[in-house]
PyMOL CGO cylinders between C-alpha atoms (Angstrom):
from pymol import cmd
from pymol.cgo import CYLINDER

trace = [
    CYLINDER, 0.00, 0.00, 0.00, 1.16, 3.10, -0.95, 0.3, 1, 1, 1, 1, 1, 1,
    CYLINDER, 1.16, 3.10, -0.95, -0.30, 6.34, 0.99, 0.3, 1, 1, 1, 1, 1, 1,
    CYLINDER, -0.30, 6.34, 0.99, 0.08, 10.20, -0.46, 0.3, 1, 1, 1, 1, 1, 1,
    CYLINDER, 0.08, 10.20, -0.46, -1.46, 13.16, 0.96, 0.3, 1, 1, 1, 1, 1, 1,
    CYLINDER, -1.46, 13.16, 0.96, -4.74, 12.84, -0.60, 0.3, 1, 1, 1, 1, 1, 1,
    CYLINDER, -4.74, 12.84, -0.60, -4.57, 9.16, -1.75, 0.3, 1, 1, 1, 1, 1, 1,
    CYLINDER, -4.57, 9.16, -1.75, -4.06, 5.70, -0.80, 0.3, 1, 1, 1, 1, 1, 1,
    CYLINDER, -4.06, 5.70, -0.80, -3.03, 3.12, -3.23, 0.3, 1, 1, 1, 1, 1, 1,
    CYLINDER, -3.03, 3.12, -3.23, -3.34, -0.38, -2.95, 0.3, 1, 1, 1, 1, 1, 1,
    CYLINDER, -3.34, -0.38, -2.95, -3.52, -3.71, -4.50, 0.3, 1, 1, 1, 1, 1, 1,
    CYLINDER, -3.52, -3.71, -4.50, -6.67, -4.77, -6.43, 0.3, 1, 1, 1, 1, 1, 1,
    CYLINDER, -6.67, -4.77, -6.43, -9.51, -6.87, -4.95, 0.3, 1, 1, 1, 1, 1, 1,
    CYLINDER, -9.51, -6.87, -4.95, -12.27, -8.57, -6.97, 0.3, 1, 1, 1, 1, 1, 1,
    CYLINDER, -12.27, -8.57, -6.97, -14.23, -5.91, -5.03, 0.3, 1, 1, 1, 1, 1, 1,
    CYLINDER, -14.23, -5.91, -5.03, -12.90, -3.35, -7.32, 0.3, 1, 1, 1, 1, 1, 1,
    CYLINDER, -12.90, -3.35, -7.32, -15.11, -5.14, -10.50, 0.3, 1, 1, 1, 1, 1, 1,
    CYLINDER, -15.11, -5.14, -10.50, -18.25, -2.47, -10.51, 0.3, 1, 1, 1, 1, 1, 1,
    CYLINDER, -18.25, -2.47, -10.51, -16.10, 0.70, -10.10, 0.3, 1, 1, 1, 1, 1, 1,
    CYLINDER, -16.10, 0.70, -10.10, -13.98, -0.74, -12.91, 0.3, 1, 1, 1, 1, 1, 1,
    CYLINDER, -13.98, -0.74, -12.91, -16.59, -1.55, -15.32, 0.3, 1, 1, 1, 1, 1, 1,
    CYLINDER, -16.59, -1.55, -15.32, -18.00, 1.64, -14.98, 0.3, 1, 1, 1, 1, 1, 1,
    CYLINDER, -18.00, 1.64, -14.98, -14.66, 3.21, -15.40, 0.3, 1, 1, 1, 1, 1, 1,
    CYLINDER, -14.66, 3.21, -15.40, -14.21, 1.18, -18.41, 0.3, 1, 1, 1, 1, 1, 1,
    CYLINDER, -14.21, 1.18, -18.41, -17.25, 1.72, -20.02, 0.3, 1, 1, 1, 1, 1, 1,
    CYLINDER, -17.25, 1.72, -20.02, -17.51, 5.94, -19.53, 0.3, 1, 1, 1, 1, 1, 1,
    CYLINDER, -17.51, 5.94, -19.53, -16.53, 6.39, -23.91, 0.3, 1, 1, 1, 1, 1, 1,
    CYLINDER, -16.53, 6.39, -23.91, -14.48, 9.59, -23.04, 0.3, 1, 1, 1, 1, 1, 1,
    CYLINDER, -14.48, 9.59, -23.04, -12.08, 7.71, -20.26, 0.3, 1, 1, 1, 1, 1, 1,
    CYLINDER, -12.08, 7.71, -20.26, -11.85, 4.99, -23.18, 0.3, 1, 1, 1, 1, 1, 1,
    CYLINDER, -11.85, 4.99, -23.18, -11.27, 7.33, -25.90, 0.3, 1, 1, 1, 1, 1, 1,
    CYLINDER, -11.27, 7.33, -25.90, -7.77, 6.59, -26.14, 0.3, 1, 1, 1, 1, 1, 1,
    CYLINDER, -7.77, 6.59, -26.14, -7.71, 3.10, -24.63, 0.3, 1, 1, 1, 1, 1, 1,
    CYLINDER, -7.71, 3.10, -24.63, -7.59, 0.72, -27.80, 0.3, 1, 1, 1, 1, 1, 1,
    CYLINDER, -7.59, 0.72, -27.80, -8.89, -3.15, -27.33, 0.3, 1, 1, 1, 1, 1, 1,
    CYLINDER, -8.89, -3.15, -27.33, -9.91, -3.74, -23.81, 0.3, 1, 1, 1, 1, 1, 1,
    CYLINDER, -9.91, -3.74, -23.81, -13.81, -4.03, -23.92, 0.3, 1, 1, 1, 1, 1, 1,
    CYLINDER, -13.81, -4.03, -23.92, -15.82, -5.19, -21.34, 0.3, 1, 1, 1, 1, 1, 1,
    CYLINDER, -15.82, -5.19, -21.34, -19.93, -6.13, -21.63, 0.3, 1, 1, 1, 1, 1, 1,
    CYLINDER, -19.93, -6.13, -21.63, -20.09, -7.02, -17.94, 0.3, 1, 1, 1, 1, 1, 1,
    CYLINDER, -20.09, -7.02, -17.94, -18.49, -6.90, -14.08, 0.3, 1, 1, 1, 1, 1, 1,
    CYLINDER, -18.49, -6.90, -14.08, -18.26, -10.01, -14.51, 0.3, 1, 1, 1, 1, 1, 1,
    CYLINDER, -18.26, -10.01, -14.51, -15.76, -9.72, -17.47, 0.3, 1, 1, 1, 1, 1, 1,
    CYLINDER, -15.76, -9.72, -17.47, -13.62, -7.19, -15.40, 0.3, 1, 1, 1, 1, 1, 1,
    CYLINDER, -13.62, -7.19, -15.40, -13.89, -9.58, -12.62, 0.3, 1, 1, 1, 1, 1, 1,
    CYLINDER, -13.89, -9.58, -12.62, -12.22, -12.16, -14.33, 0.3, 1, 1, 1, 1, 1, 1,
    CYLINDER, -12.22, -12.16, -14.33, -9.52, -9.56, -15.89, 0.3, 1, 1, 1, 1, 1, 1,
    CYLINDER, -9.52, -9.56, -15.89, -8.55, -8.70, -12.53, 0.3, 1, 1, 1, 1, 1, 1,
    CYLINDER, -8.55, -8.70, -12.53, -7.67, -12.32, -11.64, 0.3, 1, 1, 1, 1, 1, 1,
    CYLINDER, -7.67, -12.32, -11.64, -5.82, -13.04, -15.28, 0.3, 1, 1, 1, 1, 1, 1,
    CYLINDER, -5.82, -13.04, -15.28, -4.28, -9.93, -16.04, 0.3, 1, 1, 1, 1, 1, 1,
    CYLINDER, -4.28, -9.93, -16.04, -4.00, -7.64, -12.48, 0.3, 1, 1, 1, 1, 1, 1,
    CYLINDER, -4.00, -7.64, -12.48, -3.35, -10.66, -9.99, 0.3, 1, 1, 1, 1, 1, 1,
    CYLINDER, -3.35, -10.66, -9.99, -1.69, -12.39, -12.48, 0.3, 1, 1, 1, 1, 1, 1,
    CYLINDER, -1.69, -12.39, -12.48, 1.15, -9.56, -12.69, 0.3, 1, 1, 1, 1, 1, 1,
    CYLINDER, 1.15, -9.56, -12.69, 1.57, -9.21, -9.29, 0.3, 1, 1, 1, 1, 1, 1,
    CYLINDER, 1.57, -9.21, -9.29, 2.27, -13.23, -9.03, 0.3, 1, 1, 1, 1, 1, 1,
    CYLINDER, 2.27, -13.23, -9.03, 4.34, -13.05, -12.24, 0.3, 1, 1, 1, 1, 1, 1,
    CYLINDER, 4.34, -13.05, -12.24, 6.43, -10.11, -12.08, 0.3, 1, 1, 1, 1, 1, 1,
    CYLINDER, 6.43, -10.11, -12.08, 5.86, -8.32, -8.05, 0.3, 1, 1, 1, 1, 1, 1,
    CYLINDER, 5.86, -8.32, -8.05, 4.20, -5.69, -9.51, 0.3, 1, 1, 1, 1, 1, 1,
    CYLINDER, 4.20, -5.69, -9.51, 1.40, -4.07, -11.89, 0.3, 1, 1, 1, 1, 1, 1,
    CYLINDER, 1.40, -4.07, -11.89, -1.29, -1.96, -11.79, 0.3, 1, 1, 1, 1, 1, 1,
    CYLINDER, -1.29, -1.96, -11.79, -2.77, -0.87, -8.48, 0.3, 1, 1, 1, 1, 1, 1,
    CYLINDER, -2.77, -0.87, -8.48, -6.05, 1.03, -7.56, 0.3, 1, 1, 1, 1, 1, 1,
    CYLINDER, -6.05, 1.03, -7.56, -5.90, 4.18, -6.25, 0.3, 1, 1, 1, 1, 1, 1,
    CYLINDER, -5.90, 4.18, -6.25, -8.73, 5.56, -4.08, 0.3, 1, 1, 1, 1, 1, 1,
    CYLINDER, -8.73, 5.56, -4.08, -8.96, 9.18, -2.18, 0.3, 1, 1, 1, 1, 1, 1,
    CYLINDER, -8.96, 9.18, -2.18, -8.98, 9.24, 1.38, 0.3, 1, 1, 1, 1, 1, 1,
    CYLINDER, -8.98, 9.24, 1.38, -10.76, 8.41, 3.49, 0.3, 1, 1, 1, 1, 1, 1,
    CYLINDER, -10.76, 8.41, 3.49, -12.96, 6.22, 1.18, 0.3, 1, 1, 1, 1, 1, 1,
    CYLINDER, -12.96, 6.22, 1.18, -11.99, 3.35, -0.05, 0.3, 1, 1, 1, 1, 1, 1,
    CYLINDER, -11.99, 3.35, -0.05, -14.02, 3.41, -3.10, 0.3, 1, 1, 1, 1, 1, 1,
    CYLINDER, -14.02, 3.41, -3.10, -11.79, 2.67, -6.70, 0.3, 1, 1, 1, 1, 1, 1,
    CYLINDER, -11.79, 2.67, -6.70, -11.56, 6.19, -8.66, 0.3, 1, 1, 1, 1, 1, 1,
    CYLINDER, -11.56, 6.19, -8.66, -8.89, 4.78, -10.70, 0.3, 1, 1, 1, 1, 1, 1,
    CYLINDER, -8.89, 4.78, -10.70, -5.67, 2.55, -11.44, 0.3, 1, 1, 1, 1, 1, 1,
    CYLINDER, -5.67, 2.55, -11.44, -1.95, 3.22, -11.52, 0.3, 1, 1, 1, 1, 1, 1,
    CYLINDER, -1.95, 3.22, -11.52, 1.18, 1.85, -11.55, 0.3, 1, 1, 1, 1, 1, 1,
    CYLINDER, 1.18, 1.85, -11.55, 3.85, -0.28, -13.33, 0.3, 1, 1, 1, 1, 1, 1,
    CYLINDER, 3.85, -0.28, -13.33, 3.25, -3.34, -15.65, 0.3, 1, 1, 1, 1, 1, 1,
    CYLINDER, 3.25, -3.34, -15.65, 5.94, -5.37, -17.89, 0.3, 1, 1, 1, 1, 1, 1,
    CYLINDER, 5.94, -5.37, -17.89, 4.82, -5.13, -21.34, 0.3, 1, 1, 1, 1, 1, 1,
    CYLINDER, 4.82, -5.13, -21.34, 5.27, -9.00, -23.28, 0.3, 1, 1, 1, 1, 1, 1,
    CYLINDER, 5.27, -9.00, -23.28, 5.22, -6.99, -26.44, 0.3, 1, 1, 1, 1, 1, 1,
    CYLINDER, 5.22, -6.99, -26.44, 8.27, -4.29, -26.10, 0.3, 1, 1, 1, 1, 1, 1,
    CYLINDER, 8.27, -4.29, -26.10, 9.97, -6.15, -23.34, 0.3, 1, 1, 1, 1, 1, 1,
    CYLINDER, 9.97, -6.15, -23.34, 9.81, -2.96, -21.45, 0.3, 1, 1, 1, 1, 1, 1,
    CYLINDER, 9.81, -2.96, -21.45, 8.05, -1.65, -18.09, 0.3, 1, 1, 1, 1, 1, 1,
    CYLINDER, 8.05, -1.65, -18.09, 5.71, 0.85, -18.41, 0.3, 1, 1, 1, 1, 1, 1,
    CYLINDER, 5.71, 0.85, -18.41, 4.15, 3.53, -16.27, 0.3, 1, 1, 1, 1, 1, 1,
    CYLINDER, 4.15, 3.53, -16.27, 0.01, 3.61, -16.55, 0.3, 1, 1, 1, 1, 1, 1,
    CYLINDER, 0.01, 3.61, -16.55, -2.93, 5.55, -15.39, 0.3, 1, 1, 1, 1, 1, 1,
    CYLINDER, -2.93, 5.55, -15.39, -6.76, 6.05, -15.63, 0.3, 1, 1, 1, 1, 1, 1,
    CYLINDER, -6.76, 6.05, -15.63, -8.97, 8.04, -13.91, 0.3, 1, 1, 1, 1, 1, 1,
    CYLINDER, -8.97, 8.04, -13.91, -12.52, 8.09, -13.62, 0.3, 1, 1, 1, 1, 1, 1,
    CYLINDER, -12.52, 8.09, -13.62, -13.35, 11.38, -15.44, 0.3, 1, 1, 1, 1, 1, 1,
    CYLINDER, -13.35, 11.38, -15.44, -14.49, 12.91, -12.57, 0.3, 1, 1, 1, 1, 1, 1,
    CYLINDER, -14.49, 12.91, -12.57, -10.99, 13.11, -11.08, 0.3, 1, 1, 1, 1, 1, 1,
    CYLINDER, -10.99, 13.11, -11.08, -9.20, 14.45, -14.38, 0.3, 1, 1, 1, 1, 1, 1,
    CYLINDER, -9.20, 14.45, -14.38, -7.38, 17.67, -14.01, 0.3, 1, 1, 1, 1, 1, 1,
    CYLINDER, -7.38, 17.67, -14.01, -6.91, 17.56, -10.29, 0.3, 1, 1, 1, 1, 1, 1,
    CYLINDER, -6.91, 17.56, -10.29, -3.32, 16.04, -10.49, 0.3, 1, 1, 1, 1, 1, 1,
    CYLINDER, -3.32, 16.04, -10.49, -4.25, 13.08, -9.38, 0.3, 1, 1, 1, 1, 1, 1,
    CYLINDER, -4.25, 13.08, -9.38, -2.73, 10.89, -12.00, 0.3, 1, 1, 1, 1, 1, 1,
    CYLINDER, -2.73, 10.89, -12.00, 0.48, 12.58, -10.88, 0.3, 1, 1, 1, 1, 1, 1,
    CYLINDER, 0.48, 12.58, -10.88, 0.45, 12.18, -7.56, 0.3, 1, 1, 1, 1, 1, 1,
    CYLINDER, 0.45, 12.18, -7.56, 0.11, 8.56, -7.92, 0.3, 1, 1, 1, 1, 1, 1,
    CYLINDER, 0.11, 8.56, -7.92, 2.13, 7.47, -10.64, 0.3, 1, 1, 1, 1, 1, 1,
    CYLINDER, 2.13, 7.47, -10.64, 5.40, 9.33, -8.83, 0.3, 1, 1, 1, 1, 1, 1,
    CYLINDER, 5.40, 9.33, -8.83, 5.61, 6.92, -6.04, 0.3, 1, 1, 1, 1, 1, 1,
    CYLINDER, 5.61, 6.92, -6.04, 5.67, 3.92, -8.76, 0.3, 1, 1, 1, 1, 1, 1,
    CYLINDER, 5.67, 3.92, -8.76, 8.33, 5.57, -10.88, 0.3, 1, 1, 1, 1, 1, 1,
    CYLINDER, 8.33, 5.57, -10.88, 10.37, 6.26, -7.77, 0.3, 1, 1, 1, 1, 1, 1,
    CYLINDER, 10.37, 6.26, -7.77, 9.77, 2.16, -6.83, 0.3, 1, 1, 1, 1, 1, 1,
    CYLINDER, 9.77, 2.16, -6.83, 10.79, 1.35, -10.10, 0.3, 1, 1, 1, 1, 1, 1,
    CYLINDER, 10.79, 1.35, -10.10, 14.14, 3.06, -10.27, 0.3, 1, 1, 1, 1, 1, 1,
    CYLINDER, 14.14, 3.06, -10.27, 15.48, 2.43, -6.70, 0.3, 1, 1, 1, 1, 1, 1,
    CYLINDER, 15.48, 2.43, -6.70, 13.66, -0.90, -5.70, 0.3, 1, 1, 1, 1, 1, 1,
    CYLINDER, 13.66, -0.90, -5.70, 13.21, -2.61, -8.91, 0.3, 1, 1, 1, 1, 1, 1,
    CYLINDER, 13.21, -2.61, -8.91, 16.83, -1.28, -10.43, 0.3, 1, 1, 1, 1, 1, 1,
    CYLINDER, 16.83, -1.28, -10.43, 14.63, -0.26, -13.82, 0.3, 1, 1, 1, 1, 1, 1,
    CYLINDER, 14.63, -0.26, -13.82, 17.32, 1.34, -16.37, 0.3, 1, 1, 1, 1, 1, 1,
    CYLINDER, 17.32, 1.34, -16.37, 14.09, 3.36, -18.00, 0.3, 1, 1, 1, 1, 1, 1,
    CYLINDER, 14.09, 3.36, -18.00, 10.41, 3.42, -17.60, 0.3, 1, 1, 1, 1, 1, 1,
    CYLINDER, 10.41, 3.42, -17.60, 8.27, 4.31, -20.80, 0.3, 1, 1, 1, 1, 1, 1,
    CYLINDER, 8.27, 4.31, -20.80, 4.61, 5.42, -21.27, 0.3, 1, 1, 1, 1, 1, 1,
    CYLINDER, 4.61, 5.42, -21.27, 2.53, 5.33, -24.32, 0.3, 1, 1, 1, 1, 1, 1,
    CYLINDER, 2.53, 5.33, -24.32, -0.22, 7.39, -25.45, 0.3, 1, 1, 1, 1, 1, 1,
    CYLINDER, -0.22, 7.39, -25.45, -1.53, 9.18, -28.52, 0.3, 1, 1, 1, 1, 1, 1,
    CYLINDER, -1.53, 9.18, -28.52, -0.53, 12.47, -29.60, 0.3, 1, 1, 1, 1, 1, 1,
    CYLINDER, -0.53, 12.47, -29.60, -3.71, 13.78, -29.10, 0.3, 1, 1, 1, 1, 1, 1,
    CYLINDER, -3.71, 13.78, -29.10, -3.94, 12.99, -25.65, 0.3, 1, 1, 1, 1, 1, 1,
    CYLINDER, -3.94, 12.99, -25.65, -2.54, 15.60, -24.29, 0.3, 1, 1, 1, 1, 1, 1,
    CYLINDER, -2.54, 15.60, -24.29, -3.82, 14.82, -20.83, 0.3, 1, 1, 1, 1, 1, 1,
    CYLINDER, -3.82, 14.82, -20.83, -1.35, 12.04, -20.41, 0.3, 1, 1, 1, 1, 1, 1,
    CYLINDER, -1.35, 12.04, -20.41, 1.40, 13.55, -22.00, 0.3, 1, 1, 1, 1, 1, 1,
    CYLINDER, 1.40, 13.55, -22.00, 0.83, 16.28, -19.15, 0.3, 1, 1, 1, 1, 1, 1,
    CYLINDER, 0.83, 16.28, -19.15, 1.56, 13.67, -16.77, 0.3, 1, 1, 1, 1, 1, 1,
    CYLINDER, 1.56, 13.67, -16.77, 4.44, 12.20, -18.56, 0.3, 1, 1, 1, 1, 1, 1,
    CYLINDER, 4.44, 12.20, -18.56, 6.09, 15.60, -18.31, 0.3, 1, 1, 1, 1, 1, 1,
    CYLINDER, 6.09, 15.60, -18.31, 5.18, 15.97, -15.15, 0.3, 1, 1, 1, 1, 1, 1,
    CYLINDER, 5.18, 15.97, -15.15, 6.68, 12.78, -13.82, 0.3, 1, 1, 1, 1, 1, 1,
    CYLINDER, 6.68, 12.78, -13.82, 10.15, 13.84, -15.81, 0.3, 1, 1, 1, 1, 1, 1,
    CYLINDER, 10.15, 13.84, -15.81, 9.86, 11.98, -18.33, 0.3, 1, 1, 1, 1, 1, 1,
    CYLINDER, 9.86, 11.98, -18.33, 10.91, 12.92, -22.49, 0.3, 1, 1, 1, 1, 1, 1,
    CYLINDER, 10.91, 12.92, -22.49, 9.47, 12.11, -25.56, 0.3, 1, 1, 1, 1, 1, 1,
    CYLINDER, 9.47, 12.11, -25.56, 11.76, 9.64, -27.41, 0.3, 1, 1, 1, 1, 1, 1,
    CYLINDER, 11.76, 9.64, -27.41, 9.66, 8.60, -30.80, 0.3, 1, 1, 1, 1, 1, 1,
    CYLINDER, 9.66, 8.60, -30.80, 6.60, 7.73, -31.99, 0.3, 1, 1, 1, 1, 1, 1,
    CYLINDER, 6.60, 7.73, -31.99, 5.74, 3.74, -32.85, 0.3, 1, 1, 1, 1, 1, 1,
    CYLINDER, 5.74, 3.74, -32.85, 3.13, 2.03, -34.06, 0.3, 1, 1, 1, 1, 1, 1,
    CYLINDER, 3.13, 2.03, -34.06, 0.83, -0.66, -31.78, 0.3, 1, 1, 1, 1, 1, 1,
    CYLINDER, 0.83, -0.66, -31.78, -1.76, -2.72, -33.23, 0.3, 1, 1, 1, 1, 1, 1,
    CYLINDER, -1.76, -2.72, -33.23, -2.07, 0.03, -36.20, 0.3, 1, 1, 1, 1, 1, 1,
    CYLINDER, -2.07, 0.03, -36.20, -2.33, 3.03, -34.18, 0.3, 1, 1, 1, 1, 1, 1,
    CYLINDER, -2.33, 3.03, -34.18, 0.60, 5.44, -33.61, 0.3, 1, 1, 1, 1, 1, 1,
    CYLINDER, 0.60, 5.44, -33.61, 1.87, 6.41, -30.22, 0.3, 1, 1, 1, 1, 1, 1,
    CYLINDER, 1.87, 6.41, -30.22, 3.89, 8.89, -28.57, 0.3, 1, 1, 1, 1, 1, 1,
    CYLINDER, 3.89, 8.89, -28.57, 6.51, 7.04, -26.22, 0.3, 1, 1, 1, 1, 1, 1,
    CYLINDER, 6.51, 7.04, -26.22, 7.89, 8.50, -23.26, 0.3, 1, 1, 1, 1, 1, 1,
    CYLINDER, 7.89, 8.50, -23.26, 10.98, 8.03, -21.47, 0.3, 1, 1, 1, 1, 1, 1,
    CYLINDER, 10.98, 8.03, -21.47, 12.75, 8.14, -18.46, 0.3, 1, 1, 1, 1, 1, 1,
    CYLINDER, 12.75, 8.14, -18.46, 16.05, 7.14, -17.37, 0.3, 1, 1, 1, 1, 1, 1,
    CYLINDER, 16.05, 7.14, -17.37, 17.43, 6.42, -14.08, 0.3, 1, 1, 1, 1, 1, 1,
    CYLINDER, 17.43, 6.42, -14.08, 20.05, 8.32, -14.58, 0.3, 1, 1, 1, 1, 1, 1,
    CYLINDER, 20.05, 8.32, -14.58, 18.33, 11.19, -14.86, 0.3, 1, 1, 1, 1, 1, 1,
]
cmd.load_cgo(trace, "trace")
């Protein structure tokens, strides 16, 4: 568990389901998101377990949910997840739209990519996102990170950010 001034950020529970799904299924929060579907809380449910729980068994880490204090209702995810595909680990957020703008995605994304560099002994983190969202690229500045290129996923083109630990 992770705790900032407004926020506490913790592991997953199947709990977490409903406030996903309807995190998931809110078209502007997915507007930049591409596959990941979902038709039920059931679906999500069974995400969590595959993809969430299986990270934190595979690799020690992934994506946790952050909620505001002192409620410990889901308002979003966060965190660090190896990605298979570019053999690199990435730094992810999502809000519930409600929260965007408040520097929230920010404030819990730092602790990760501080985690990453001294505990895990990460040589970079990246983050993805498309150029025209230019509310993640916000945070990607904001966490220190650099654009490095752009790159194509699945047929869409990305921005990826970087940071070193060196810097």
């Amino acid at each position: 568990m992770i705790e900032t001034e407004r926020l506490i950020i913790r592991k997953f529970t199947l709990k977490d389901a409903e406030q996903s799904f309807k995190m998931a299924t809110d078209p502007q929060v997915m507007q930049y998101i591409i596959g990941e579907r979902y038709n039920s809380v059931e679906q999500v449910r069974e995400m969590i377990k595959k993809n969430v729980f299986g990270d934190y068994d595979k690799y020690g880490f992934g994506r946790m949910a952050i909620t505001l204090k002192p409620f410990d209702e889901l308002i979003g995810f966060s965190g660090l997840k190896y990605n298979d595909d570019f053999r690199e680990v990435d730094i992810g957020y999502r809000l519930m739209r409600k929260y965007w703008g408040r520097g929230i995605a920010t404030e819990a994304s730092q602790p990760f990519m501080d985690y990453g560099f001294r505990e895990l002994k990460l040589k970079r983190i990246v983050a993805l996102a498309f150029a025209e969202n230019t509310g993640s690229i916000k945070v990607m500045k904001k966490l220190g990170m650099h654009f490095e290129k752009y790159m194509k996923v699945d047929g869409h083109e990305f921005v990826c950010y970087v940071k070193n630990s060196l810097q």
